[in-house]
C-alpha positions as CSV (number, residue, x, y, z in Angstrom):
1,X,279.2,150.2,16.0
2,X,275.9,149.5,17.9
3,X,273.0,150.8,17.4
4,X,271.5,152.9,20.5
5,X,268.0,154.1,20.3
6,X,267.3,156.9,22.7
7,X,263.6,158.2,23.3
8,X,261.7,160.6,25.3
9,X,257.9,159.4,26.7
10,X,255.6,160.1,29.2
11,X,255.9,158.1,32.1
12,X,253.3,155.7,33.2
13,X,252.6,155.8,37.1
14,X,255.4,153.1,37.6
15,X,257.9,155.6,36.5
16,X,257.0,158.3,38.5
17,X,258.1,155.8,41.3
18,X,261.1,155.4,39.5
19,X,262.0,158.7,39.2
20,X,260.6,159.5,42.9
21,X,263.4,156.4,44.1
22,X,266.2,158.9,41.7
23,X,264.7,161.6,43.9
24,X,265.9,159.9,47.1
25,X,269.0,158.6,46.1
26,X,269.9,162.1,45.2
27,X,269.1,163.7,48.7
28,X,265.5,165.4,47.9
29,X,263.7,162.9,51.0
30,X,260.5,162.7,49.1
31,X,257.3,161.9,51.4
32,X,256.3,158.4,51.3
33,X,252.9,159.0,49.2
34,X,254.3,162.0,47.2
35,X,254.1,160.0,43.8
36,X,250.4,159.5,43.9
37,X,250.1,163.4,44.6
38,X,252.5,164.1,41.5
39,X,251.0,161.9,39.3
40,X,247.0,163.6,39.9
41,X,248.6,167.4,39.3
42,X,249.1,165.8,35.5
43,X,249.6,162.5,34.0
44,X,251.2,163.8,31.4
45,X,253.3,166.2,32.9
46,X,256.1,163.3,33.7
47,X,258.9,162.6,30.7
48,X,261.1,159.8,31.0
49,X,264.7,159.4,28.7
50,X,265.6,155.8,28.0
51,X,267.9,154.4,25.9
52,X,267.9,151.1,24.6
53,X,265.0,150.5,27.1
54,X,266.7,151.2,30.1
55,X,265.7,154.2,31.9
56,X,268.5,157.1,32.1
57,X,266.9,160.4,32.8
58,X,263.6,162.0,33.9
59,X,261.7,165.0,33.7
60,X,258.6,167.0,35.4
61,X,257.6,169.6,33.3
62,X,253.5,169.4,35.3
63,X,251.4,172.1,34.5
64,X,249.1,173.2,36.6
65,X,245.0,173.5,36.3
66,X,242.6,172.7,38.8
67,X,245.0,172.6,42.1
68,X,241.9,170.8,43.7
69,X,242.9,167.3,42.3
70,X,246.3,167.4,44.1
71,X,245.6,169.1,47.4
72,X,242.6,167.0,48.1
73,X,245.7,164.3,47.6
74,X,248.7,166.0,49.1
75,X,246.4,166.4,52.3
76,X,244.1,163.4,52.9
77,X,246.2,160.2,52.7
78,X,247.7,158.4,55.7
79,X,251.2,159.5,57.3
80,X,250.3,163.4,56.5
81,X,248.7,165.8,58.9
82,X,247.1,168.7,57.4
83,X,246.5,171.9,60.0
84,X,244.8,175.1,59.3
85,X,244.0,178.2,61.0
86,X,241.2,180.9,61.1
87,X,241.2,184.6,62.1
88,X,238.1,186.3,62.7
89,X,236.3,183.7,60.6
90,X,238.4,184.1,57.8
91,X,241.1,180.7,56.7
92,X,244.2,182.9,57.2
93,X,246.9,179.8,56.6
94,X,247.6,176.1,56.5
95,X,250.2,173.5,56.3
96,X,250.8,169.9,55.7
97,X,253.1,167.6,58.0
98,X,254.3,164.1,56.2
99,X,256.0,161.1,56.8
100,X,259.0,160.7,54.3
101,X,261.9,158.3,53.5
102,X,263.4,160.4,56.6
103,X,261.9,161.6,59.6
104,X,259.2,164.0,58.3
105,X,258.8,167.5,56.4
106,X,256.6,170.3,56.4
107,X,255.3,171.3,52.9
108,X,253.8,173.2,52.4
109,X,253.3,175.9,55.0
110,X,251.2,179.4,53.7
111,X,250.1,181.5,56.2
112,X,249.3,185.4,55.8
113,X,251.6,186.5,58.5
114,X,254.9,185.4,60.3
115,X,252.7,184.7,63.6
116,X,250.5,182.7,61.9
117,X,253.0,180.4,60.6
118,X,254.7,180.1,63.7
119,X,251.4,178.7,65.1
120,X,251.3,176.5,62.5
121,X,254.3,175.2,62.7
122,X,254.7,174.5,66.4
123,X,251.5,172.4,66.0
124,X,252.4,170.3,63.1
125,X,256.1,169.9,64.9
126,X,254.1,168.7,68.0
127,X,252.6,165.8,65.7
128,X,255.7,164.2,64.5
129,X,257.8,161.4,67.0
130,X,259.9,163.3,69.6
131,X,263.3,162.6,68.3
132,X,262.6,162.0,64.8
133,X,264.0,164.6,62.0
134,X,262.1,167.5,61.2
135,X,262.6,169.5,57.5
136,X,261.1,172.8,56.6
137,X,262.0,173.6,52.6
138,X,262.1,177.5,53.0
139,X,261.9,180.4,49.9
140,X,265.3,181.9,51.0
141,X,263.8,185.3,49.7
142,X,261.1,185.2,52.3
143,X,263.3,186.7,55.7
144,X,260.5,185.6,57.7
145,X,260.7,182.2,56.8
146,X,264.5,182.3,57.3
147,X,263.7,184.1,60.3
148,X,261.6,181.1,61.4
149,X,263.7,177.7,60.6
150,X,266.2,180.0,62.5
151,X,264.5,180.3,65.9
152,X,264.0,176.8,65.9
153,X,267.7,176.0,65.4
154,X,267.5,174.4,62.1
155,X,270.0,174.3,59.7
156,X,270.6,174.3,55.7
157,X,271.3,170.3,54.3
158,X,270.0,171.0,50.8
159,X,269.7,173.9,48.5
160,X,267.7,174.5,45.4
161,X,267.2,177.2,42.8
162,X,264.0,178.0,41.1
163,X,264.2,179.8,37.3
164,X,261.8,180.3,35.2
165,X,261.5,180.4,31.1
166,X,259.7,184.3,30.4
167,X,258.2,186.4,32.7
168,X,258.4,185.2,36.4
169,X,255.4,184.8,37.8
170,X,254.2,187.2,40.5
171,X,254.2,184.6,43.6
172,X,253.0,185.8,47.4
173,X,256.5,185.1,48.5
174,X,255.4,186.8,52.3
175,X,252.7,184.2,52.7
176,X,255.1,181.2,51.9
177,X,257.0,179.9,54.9
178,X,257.4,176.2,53.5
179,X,257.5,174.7,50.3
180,X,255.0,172.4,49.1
181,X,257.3,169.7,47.3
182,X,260.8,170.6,45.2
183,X,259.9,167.8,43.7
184,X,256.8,169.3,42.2
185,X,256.9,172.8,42.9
């Protein structure tokens, strides 16, 4: 009988492509510069399985410190758009527009009311190629959000659930219209 020899290690940047290319395969339509971004939140937060050398599973298990590191990268590189918006002097909401393997997404997309985000949106929308797909991952418990991929005639291709290990962490599920990443949370 052979001898298999499973292990569990962190991955080096090269296999948080890997596992971003898994992603993809799978239906998730990462953006095209989301590995970089994942790989800043925490190095170490990436596991890879592999037996007898050959990559077979992968994990993100990121915890999350400073959240500077990785907006300064999920905002700034090319093929992403990053809007925000002020009331009465005060930043009141933002959101991110990327290219990805298809068409584009919008992730995330805060904003601290339903108007707001439907400013937000329109104007990030406005900057992508007429024609080319448009994906908004929505918190199904926010109604507004629902609300708003309704109005603009968009419709469910992929579903996710979230769970937690303990307490669930108290979240500002009003203010969050878009996801950031399912990849990354």
């Amino acid at each position: 009988m052979p001898n298999h020899r499973f292990i569990i290690r962190a991955m080096t940047r090269q296999h948080v492509d890997f596992a971003i290319d898994w992603a993809a395969a799978e239906g998730w339509n990462p953006g095209l510069t989301d590995a970089d971004c994942f790989h800043v939140a925490d190095p170490d937060g990436f596991l890879i399985g592999v037996l007898d050398e050959e990559p077979i599973a992968a994990l993100s298990a990121v915890r999350y410190g400073d959240r500077r590191q990785f907006l300064q990268c999920w905002i700034a590189p090319p093929h992403r758009i990053a809007l925000g918006i002020q009331h009465q002097g005060q930043f009141v909401g933002y959101g991110v527009l990327r290219a990805c393997r298809s068409g584009f997404k919008i992730g995330p997309l805060f904003a601290d009311r339903a108007e707001w985000a439907e400013t937000l949106f329109l104007a990030l929308k406005a900057q992508a190629p007429a024609g080319a797909p448009l994906y908004l991952d929505i918190p199904e418990v926010n109604p507004a959000a629902v609300a708003l991929a309704e109005r603009h005639g968009m419709t469910v291709v992929f579903e996710t659930a979230r769970m937690y290990r303990g307490q669930v962490p108290e979240l500002p599920i009003s203010r969050l219209f878009g996801v950031t990443s399912f990849e990354l949370g």
